[in-house]
C-alpha positions as CSV (number, residue, x, y, z in Angstrom):
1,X,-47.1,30.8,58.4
2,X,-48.5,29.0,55.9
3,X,-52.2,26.9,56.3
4,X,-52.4,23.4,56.6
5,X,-54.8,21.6,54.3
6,X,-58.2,20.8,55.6
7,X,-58.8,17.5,53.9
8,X,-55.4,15.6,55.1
9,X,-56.7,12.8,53.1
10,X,-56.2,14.3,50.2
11,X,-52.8,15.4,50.6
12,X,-50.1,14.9,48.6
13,X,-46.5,13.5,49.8
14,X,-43.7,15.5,49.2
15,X,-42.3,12.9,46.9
16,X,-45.8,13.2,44.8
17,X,-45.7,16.6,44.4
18,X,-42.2,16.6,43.5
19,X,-43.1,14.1,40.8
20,X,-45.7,16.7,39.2
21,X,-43.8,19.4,39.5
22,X,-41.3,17.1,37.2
23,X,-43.9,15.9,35.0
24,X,-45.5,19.4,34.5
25,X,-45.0,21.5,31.5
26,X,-46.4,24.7,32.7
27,X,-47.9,26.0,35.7
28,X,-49.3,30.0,36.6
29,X,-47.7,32.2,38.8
30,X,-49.2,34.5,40.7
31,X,-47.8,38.0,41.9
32,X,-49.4,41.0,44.1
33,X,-50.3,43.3,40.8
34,X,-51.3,46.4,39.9
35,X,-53.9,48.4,42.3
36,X,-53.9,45.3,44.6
37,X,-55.2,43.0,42.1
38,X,-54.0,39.8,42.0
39,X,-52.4,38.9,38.7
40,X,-51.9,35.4,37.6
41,X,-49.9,34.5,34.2
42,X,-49.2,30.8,32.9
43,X,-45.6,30.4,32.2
44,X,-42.7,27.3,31.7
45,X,-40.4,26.6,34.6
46,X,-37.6,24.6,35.8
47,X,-37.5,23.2,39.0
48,X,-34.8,21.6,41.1
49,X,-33.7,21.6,44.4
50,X,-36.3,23.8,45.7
51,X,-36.0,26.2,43.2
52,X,-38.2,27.1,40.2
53,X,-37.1,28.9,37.4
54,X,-38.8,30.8,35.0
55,X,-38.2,34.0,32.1
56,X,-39.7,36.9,31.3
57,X,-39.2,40.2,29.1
58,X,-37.2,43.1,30.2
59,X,-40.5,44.9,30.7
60,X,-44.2,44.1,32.1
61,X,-46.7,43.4,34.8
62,X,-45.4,40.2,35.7
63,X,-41.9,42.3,36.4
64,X,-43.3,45.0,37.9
65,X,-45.2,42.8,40.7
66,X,-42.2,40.7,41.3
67,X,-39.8,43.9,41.8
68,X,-42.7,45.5,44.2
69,X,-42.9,42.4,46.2
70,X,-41.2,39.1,45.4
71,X,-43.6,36.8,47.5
72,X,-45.3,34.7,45.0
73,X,-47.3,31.1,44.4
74,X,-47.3,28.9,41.5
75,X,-49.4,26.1,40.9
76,X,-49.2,23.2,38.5
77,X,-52.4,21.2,37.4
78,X,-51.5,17.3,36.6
79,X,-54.7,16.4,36.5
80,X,-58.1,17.9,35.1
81,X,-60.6,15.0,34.7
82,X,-64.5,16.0,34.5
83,X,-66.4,13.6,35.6
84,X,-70.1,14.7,34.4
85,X,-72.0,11.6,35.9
86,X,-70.6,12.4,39.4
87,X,-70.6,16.3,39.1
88,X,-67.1,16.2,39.9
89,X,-63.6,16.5,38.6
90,X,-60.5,14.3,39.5
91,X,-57.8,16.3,40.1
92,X,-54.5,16.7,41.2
93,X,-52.3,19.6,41.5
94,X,-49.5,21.4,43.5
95,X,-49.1,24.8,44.3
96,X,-45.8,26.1,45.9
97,X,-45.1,29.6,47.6
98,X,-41.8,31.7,48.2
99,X,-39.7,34.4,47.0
100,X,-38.8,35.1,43.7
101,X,-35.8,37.4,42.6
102,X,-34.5,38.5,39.7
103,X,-31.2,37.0,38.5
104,X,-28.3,39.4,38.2
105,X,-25.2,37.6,38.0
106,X,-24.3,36.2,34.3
107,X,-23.5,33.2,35.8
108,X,-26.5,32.3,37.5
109,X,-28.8,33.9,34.9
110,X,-26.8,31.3,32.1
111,X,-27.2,28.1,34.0
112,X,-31.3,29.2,35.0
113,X,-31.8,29.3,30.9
114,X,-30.1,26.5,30.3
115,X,-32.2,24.8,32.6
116,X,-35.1,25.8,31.0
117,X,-33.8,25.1,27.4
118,X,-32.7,21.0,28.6
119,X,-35.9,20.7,30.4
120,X,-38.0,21.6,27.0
121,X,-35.8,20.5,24.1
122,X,-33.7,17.9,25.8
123,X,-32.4,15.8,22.8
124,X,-31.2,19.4,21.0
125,X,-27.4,19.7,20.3
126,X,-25.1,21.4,22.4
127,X,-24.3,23.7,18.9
128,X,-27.7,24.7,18.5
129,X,-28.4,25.0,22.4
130,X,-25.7,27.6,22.7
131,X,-26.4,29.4,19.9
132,X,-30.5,29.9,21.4
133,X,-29.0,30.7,24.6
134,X,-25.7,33.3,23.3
135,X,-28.7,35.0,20.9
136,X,-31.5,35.1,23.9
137,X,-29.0,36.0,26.8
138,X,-29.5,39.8,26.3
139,X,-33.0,39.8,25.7
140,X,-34.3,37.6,28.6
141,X,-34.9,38.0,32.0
142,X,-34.3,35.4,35.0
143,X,-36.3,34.5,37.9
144,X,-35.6,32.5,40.2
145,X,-38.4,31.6,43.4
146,X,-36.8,30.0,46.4
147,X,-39.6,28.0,47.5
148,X,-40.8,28.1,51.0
149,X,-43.7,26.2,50.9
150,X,-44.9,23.1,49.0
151,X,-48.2,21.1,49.2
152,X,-50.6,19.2,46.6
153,X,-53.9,17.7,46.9
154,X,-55.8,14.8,45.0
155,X,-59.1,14.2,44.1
156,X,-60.4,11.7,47.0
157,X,-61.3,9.6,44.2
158,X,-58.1,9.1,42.8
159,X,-56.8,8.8,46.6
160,X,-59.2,5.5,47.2
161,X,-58.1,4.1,43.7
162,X,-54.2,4.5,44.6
163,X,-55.5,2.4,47.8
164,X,-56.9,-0.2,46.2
165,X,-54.0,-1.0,43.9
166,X,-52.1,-1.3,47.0
């Protein structure tokens, strides 16, 4: 269902794209929008467990696309280095696919924001955590992709260096 990668030297292990996913501080998403257009939106996630995580408001394209169909892709760049003298860029990025839902059970929709909250303020109290998450509950939307698919890719540059260090 899904294409394999043309270069296979450039591919990423699971393990490594796992790894940027971790390291990663945003990422875009992209959804089937309005008219047929494709819409794309950066956004903050949590991952784990082959699931990604990410809010949104009550209303909006990014909502709309996602009720109309919930299949979806969402890349994270970990690595943007131009490189003028070679007319090239070293790269590396991952982009996953699946399907994302909106969260509906109190529960679920809690622990998804809490996610979020430890993966981006870590060393903030438990006090001041809950009280962000009881005043943001009503207000916030959950969704949650259950990811299908997972591949990066790596500048061929940065493959060969990895190489020689080994």
């Amino acid at each position: 269902m899904f294409r394999d990668m043309r270069r296979k030297d450039q591919v990423l292990s699971r393990e490594e794209c796992l790894a940027v996913l971790d390291r990663g501080t945003s990422g875009v998403l992209a959804v089937h929008g309005d008219d047929g257009y494709p819409y794309a939106v950066p956004l903050s996630y949590a991952y784990e467990d082959g699931k990604l995580w990410f809010h949104c408001a009550r209303q909006g394209h990014k909502l709309d696309a996602i009720l109309r169909d919930p299949k979806v892709s969402f890349c994270v760049v970990d690595r943007d280095q131009v490189v003028p003298l070679e007319y090239t860029t070293y790269f590396r990025s991952v982009i996953l696919f699946g399907k994302a839902r909106v969260l509906e059970d109190p529960v679920e929709i809690r622990a998804a924001l809490e996610k979020l909250a430890l993966r981006y303020a870590p060393e903030d109290s438990e006090s001041h955590r809950e009280a962000i998450l009881k005043k943001e509950l009503p207000a916030v939307v959950m969704v949650e992709i259950a990811v299908e698919h997972l591949s990066g890719k790596e500048a061929i540059e940065l493959v060969r260096s990895r190489h020689a260090l080994e």
